[in-house]
NUKOL-458736 format. One record per atom (N, C-alpha, C, O, CB): residue number from 1; residue in three letters; x, z, y. Coordinates in Angstrom, 1 decimal. Glycine has a CB too. Example, Ala and Ser with C-alpha at 12.3 -4.5 7.8 and 13.67 -1.06 7.14 Angstrom:
<rec 1, "ALA", <13.2, 7.8, -5.7>>
<rec 1, "ALA", <12.3, 7.8, -4.5>>
<rec 1, "ALA", <13.2, 7.8, -3.3>>
<rec 1, "ALA", <14.2, 8.5, -3.3>>
<rec 1, "ALA", <11.3, 9.0, -4.5>>
<rec 2, "SER", <12.8, 7.1, -2.2>>
<rec 2, "SER", <13.7, 7.1, -1.1>>
<rec 2, "SER", <12.9, 7.9, 0.0>>
<rec 2, "SER", <13.4, 8.0, 1.1>>
<rec 2, "SER", <14.1, 5.7, -0.6>>
# end
This chain:
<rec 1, "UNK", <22.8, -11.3, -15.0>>
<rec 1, "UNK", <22.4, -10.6, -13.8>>
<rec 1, "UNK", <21.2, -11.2, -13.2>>
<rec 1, "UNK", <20.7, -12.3, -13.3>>
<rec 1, "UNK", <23.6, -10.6, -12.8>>
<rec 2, "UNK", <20.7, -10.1, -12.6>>
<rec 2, "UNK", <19.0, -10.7, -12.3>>
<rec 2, "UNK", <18.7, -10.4, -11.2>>
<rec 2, "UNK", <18.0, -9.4, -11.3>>
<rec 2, "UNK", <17.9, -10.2, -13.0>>
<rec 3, "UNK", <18.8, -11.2, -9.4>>
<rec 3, "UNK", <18.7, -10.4, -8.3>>
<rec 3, "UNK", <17.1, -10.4, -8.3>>
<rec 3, "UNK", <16.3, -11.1, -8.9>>
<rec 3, "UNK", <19.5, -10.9, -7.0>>
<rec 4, "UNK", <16.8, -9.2, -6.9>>
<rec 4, "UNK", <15.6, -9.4, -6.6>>
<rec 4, "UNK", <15.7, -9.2, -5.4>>
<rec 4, "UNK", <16.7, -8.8, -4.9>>
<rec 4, "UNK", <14.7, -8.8, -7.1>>
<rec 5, "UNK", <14.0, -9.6, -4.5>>
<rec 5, "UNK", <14.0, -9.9, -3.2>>
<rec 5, "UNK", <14.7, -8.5, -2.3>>
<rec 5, "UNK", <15.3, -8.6, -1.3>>
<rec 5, "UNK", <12.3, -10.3, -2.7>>
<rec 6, "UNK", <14.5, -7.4, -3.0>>
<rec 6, "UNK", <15.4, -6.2, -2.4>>
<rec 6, "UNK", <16.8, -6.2, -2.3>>
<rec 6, "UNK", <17.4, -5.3, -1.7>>
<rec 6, "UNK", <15.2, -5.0, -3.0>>
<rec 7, "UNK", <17.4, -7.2, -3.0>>
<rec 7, "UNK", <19.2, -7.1, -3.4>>
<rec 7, "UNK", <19.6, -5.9, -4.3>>
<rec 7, "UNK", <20.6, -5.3, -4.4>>
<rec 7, "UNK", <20.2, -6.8, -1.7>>
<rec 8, "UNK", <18.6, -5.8, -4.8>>
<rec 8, "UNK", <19.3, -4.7, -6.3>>
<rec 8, "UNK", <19.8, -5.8, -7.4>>
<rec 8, "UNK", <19.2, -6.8, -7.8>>
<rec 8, "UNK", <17.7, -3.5, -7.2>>
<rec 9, "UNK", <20.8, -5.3, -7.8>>
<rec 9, "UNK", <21.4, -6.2, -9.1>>
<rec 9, "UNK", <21.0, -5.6, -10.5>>
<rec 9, "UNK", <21.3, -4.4, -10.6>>
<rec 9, "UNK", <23.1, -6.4, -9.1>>
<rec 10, "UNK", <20.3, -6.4, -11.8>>
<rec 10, "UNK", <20.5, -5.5, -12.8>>
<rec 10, "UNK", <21.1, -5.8, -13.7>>
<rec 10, "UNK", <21.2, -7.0, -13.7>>
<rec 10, "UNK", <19.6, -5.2, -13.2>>
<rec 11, "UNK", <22.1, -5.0, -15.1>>
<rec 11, "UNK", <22.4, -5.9, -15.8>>
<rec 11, "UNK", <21.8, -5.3, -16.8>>
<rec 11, "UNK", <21.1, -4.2, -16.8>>
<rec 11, "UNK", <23.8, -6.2, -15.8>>
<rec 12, "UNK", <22.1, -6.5, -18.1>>
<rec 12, "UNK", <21.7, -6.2, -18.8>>
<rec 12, "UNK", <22.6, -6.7, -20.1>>
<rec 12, "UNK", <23.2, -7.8, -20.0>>
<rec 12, "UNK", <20.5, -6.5, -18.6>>
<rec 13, "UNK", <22.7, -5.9, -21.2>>
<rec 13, "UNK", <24.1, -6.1, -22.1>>
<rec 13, "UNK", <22.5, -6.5, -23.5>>
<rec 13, "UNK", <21.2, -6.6, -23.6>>
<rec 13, "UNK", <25.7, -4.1, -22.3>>
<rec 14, "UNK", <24.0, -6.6, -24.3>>
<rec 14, "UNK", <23.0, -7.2, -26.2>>
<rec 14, "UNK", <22.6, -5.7, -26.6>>
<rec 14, "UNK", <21.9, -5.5, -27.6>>
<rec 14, "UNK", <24.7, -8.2, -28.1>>
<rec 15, "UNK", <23.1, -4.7, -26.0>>
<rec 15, "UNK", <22.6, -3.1, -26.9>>
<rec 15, "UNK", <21.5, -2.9, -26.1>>
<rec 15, "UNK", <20.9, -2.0, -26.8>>
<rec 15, "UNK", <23.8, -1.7, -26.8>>
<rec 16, "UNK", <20.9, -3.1, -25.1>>
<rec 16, "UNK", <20.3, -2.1, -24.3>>
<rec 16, "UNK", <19.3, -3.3, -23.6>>
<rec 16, "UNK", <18.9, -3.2, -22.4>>
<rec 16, "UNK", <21.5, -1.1, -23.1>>
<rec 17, "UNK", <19.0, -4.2, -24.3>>
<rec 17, "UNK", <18.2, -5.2, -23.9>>
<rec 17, "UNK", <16.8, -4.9, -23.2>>
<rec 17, "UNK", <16.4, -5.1, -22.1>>
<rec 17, "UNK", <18.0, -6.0, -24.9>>
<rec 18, "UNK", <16.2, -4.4, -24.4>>
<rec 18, "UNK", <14.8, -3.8, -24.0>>
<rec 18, "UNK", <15.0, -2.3, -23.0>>
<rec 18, "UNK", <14.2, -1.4, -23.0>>
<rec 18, "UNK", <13.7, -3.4, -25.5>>
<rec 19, "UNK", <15.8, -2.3, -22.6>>
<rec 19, "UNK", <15.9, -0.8, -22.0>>
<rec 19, "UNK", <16.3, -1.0, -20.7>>
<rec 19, "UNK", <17.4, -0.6, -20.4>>
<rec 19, "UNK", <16.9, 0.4, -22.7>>
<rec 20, "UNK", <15.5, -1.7, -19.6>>
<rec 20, "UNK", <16.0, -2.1, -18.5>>
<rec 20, "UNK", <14.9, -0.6, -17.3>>
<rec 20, "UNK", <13.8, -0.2, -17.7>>
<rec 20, "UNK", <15.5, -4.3, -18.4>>
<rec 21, "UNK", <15.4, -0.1, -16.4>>
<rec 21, "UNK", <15.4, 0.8, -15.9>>
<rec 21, "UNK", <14.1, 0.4, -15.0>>
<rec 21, "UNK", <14.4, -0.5, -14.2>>
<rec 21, "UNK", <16.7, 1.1, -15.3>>
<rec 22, "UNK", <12.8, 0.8, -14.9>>
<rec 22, "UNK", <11.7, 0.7, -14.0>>
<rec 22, "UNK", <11.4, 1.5, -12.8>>
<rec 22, "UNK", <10.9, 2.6, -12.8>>
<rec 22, "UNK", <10.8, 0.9, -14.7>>
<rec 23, "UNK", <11.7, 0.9, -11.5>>
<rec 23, "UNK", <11.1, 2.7, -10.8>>
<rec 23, "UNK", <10.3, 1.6, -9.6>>
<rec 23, "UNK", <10.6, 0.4, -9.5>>
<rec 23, "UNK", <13.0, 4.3, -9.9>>
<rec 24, "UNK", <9.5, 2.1, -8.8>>
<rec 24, "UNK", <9.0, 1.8, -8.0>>
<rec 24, "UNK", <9.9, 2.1, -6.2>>
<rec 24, "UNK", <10.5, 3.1, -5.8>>
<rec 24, "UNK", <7.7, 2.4, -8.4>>
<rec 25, "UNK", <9.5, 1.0, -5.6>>
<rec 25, "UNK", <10.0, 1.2, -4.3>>
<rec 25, "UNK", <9.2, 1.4, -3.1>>
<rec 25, "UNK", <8.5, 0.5, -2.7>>
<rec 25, "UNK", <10.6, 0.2, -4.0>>
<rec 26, "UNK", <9.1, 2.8, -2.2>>
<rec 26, "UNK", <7.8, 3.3, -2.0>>
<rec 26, "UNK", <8.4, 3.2, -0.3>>
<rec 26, "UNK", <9.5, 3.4, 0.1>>
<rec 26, "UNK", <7.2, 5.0, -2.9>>
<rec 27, "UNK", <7.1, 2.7, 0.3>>
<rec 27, "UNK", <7.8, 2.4, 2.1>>
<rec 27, "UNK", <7.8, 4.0, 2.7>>
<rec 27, "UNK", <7.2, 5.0, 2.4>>
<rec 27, "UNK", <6.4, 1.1, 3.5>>
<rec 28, "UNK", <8.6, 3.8, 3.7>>
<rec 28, "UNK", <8.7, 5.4, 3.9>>
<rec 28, "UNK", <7.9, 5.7, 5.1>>
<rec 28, "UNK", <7.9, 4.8, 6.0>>
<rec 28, "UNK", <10.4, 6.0, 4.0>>
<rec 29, "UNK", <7.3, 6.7, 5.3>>
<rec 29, "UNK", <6.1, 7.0, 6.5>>
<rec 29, "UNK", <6.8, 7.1, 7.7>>
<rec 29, "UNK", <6.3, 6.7, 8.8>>
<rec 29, "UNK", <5.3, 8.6, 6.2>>
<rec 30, "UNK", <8.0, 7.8, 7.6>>
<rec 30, "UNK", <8.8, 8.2, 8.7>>
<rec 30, "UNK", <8.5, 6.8, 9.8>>
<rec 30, "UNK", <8.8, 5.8, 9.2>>
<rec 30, "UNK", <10.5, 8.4, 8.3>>
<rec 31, "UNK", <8.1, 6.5, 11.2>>
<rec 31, "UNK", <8.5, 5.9, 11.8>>
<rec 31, "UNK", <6.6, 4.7, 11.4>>
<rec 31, "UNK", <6.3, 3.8, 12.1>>
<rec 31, "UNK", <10.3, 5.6, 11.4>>
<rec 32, "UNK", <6.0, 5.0, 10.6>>
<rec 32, "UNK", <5.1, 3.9, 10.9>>
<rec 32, "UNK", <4.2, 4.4, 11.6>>
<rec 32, "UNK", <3.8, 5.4, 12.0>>
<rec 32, "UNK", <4.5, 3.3, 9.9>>
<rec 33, "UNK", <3.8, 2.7, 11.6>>
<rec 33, "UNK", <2.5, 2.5, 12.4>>
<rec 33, "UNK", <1.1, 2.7, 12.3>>
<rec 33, "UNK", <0.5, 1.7, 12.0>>
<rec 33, "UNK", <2.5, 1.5, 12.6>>
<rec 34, "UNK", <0.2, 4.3, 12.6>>
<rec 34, "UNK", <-0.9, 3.9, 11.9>>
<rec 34, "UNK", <-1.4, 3.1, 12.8>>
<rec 34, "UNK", <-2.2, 2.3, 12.3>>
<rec 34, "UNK", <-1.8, 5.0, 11.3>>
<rec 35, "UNK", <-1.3, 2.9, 14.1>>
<rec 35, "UNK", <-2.7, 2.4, 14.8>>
<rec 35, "UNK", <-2.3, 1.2, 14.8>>
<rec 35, "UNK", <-3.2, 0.6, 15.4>>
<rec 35, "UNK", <-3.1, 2.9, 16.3>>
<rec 36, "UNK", <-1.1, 0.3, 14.3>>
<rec 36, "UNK", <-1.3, -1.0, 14.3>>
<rec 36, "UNK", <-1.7, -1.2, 12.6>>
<rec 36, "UNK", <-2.4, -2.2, 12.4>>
<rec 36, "UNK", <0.1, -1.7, 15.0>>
<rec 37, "UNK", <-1.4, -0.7, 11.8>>
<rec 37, "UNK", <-2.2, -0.7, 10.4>>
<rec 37, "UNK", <-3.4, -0.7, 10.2>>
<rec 37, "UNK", <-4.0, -1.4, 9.4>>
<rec 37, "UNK", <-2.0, 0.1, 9.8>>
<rec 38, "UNK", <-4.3, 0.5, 11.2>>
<rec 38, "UNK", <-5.6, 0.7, 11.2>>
<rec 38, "UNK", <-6.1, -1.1, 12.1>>
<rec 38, "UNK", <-7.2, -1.6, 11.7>>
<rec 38, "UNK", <-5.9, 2.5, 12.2>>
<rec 39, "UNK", <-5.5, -1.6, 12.9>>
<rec 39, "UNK", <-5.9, -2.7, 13.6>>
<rec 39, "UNK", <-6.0, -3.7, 12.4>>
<rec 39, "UNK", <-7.0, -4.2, 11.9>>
<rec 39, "UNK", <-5.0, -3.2, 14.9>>
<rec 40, "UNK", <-4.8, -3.7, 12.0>>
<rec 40, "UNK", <-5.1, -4.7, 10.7>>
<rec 40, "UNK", <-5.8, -4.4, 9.7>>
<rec 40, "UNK", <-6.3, -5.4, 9.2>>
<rec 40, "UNK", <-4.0, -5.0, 10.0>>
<rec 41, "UNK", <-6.2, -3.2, 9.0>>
<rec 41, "UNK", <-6.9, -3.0, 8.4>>
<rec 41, "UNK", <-8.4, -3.7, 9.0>>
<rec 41, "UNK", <-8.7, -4.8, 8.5>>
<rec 41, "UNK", <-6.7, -1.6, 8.2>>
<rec 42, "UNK", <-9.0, -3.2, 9.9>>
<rec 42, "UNK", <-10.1, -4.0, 10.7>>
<rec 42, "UNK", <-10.3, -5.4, 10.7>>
<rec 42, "UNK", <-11.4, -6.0, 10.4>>
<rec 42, "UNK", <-9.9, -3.7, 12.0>>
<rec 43, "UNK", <-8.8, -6.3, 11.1>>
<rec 43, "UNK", <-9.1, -7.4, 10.9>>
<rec 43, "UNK", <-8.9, -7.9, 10.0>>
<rec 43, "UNK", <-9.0, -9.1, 10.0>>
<rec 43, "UNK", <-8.9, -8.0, 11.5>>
<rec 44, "UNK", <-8.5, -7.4, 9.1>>
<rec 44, "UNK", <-8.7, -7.8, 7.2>>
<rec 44, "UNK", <-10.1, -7.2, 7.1>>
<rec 44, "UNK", <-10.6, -8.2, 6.5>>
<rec 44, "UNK", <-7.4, -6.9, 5.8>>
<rec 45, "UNK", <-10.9, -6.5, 7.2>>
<rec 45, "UNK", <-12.0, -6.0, 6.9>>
<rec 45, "UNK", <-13.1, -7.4, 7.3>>
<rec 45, "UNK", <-14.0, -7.9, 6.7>>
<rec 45, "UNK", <-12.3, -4.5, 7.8>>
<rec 46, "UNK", <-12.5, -7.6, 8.6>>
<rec 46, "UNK", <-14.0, -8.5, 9.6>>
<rec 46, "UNK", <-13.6, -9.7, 8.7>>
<rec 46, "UNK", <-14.6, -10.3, 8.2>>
<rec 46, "UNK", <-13.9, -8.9, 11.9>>
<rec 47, "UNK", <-12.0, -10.2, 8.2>>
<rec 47, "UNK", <-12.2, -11.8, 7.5>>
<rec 47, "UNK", <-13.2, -12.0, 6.9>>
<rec 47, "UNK", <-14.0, -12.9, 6.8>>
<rec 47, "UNK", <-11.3, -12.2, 6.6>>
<rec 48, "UNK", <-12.7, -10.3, 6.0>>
<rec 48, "UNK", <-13.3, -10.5, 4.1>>
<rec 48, "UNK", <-15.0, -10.1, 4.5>>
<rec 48, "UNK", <-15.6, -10.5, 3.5>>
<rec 48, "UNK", <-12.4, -8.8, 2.6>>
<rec 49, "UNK", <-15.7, -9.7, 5.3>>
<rec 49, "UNK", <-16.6, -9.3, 5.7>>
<rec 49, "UNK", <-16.7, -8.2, 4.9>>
<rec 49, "UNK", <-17.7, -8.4, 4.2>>
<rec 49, "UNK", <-17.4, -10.2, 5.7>>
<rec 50, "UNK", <-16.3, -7.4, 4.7>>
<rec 50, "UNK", <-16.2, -5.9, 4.3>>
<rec 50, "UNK", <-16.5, -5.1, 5.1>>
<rec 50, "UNK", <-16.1, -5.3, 6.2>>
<rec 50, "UNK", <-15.0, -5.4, 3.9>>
<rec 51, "UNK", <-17.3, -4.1, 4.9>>
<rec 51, "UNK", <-17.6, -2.1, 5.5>>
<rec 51, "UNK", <-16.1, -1.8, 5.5>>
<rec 51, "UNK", <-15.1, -2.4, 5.0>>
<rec 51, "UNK", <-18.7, -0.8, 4.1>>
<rec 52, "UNK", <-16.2, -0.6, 6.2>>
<rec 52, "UNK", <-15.1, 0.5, 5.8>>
<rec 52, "UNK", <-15.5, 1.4, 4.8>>
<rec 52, "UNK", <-14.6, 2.3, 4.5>>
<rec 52, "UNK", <-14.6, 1.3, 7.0>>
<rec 53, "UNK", <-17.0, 1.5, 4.0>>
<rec 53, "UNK", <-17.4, 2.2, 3.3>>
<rec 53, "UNK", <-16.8, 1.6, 1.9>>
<rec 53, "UNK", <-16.2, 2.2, 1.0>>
<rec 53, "UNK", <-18.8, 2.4, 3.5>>
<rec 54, "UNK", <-17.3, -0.2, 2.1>>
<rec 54, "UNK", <-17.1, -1.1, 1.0>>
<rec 54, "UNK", <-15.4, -0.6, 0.6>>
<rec 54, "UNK", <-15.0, -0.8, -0.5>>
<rec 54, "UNK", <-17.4, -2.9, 1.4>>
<rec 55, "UNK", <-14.7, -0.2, 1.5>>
<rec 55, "UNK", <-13.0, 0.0, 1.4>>
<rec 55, "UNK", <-12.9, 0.9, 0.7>>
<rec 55, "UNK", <-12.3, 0.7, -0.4>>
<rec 55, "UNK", <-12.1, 0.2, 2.6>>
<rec 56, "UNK", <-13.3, 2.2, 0.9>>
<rec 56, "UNK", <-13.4, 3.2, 0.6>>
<rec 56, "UNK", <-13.6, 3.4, -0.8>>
<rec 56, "UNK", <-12.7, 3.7, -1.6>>
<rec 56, "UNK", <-14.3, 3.7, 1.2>>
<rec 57, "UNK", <-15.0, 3.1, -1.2>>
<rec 57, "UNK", <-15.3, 3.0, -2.8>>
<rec 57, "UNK", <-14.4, 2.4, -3.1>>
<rec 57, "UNK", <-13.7, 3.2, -3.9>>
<rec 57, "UNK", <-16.5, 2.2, -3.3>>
<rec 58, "UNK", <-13.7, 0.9, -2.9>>
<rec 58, "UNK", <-12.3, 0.0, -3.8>>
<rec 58, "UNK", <-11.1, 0.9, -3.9>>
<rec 58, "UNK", <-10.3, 0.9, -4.8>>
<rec 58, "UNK", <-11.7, -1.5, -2.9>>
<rec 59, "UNK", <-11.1, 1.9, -2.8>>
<rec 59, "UNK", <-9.8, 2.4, -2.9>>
<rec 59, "UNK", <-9.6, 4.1, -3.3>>
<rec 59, "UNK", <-8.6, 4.8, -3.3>>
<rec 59, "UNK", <-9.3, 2.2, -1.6>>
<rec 60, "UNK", <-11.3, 4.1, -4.0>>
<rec 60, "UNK", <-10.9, 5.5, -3.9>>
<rec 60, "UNK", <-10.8, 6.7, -3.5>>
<rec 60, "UNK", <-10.3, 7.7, -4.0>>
<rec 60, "UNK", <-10.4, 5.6, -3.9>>
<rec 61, "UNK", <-11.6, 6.5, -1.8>>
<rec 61, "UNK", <-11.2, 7.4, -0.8>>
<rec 61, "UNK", <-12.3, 7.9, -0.5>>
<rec 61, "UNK", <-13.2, 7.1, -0.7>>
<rec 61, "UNK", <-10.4, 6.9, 0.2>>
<rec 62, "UNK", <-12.6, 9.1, 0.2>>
<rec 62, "UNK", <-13.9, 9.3, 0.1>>
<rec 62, "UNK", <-14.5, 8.4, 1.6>>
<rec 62, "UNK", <-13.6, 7.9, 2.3>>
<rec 62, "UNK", <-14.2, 11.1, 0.0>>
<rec 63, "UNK", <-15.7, 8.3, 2.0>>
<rec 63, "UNK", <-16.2, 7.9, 3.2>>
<rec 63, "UNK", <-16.0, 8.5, 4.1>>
<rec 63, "UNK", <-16.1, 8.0, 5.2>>
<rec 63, "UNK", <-17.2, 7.6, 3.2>>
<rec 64, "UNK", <-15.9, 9.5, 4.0>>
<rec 64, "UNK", <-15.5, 10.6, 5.3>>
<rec 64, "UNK", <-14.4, 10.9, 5.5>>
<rec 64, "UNK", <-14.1, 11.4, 6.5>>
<rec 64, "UNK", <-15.9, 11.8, 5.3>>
<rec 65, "UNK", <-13.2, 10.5, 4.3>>
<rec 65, "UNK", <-11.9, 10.9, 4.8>>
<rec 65, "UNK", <-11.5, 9.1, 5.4>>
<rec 65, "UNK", <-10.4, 9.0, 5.9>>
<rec 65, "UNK", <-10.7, 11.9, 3.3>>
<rec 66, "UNK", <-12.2, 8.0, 5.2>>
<rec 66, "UNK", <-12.2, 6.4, 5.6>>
<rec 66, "UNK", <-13.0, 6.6, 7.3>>
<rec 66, "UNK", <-12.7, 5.9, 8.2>>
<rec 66, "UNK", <-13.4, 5.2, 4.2>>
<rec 67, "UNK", <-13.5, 7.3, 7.3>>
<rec 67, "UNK", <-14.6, 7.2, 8.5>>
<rec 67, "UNK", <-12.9, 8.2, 9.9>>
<rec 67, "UNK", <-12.5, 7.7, 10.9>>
<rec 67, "UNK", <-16.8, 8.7, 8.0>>
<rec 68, "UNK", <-12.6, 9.3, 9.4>>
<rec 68, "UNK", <-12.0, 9.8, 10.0>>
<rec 68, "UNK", <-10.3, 9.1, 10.6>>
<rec 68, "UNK", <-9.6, 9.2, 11.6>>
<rec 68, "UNK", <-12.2, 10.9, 9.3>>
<rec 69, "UNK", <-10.1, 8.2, 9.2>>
<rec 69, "UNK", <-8.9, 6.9, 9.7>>
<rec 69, "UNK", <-8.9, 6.1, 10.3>>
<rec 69, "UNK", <-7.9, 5.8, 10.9>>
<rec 69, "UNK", <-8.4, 6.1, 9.0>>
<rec 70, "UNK", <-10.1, 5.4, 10.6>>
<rec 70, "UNK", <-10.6, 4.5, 11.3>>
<rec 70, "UNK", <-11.1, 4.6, 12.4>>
<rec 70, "UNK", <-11.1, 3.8, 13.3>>
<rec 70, "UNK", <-11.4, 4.0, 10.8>>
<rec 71, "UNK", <-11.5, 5.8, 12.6>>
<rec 71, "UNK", <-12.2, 5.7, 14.0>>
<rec 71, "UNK", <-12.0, 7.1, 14.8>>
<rec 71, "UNK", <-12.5, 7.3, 16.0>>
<rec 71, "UNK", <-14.1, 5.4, 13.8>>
<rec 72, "UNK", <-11.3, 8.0, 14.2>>
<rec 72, "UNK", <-10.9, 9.8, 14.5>>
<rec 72, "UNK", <-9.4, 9.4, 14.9>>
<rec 72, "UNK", <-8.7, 10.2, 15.6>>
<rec 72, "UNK", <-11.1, 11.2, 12.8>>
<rec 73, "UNK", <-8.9, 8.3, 14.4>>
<rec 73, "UNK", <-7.3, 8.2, 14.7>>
<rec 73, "UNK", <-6.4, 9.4, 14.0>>
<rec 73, "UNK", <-5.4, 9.9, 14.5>>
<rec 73, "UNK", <-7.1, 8.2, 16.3>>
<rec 74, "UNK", <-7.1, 9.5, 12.8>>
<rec 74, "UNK", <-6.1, 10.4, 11.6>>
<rec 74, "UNK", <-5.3, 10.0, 11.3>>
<rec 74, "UNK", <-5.0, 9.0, 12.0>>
<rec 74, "UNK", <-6.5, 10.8, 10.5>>
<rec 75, "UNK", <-4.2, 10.1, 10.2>>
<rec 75, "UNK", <-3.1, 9.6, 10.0>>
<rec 75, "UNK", <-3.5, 9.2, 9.1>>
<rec 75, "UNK", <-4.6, 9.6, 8.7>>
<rec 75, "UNK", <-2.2, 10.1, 9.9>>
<rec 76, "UNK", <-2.8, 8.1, 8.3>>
<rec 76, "UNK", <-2.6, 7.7, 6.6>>
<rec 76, "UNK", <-2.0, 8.4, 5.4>>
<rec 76, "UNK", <-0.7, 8.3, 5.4>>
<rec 76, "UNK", <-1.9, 6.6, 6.5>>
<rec 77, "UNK", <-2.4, 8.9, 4.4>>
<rec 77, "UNK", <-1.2, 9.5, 3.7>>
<rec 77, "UNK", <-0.8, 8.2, 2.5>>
<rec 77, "UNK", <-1.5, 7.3, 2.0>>
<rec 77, "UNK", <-1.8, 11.1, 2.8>>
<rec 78, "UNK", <0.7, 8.4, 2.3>>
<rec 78, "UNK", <1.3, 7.6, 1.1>>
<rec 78, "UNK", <0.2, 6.7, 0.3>>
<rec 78, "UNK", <-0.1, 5.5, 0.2>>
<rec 78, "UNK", <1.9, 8.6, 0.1>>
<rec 79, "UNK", <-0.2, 7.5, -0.1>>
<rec 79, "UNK", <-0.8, 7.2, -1.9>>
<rec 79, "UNK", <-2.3, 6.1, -0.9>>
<rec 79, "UNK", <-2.8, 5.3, -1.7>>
<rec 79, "UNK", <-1.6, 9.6, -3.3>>
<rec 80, "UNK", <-2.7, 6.1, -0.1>>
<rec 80, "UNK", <-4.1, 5.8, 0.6>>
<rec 80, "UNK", <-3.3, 4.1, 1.3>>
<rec 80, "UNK", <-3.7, 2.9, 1.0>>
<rec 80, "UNK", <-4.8, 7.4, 2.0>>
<rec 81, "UNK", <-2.2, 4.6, 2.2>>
<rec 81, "UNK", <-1.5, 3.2, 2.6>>
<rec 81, "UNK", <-1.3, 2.7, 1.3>>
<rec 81, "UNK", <-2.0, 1.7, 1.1>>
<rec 81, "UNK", <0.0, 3.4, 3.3>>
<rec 82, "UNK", <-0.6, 3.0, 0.3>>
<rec 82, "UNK", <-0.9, 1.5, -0.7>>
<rec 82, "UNK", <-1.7, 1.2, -1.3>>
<rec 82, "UNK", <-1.7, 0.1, -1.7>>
<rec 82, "UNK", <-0.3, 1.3, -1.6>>
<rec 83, "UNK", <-2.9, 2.1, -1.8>>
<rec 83, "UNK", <-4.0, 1.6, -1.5>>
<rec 83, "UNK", <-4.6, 0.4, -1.3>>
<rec 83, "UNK", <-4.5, -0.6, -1.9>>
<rec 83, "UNK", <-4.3, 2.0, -1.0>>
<rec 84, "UNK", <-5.2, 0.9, -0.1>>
<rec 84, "UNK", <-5.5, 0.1, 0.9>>
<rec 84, "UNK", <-4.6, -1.3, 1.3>>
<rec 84, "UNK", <-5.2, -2.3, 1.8>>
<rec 84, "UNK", <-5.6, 1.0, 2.0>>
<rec 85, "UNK", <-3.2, -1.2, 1.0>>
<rec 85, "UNK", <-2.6, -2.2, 0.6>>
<rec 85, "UNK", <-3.0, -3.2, -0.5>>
<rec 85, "UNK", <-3.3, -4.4, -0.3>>
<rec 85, "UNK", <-1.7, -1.8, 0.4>>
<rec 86, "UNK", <-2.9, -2.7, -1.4>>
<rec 86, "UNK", <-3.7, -3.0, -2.6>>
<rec 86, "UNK", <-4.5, -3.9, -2.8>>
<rec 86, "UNK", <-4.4, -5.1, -3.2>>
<rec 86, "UNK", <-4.4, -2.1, -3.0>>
<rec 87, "UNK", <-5.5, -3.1, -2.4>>
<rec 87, "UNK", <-7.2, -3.6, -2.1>>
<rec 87, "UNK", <-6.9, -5.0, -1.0>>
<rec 87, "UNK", <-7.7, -6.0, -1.3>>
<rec 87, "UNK", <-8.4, -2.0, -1.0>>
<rec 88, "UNK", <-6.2, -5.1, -0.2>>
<rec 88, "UNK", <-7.0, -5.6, 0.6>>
<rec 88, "UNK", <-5.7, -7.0, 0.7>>
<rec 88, "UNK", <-5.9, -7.8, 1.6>>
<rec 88, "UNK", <-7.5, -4.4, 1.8>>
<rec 89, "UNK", <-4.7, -7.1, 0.0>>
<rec 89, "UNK", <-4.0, -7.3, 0.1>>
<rec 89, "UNK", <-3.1, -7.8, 0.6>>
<rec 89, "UNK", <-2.9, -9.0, 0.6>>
<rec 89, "UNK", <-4.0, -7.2, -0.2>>
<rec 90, "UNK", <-2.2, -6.5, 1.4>>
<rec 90, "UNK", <-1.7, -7.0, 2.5>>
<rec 90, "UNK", <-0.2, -6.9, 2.4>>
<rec 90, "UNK", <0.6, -7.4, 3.3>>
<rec 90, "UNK", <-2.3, -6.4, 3.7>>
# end
């Protein structure tokens, strides 16, 4: 048995060794925070001395849909929060 920091247990038997089950665990939007994300985003930006353009290019995103998170107070979608997780890593 093999725990992990989530408390999922896995097993694993002599038939099915290499066949251990992969899935990703994805945070759920309901209930977050963009404008304290967007703050941290910023001050991970100012550490690393990074643009929000420089973010943009790393993550993929265009500069105008980065320009409008940051400073329009748009939302985050999924796939952009880990991202930007990602990248920057937080």
């Amino acid at each position: 048995m093999k725990k992990t920091k989530v408390q999922h247990a896995y097993f694993q038997s002599k038939f099915n060794r290499d066949l251990v089950e992969r899935f990703e665990i994805q945070e759920s939007i309901i209930g977050f925070d963009h404008s304290d994300f967007r703050a941290r985003i910023k001050h991970e930006l100012s550490y690393l001395g990074l643009e929000p353009n420089e973010l943009a290019s790393k993550c993929y995103i265009s500069s105008n849909r980065m320009y409008y998170l940051m400073q329009a107070g748009k939302q985050f979608l999924p796939n952009e929060i880990a991202s930007i997780k990602k990248v920057l890593g937080m």
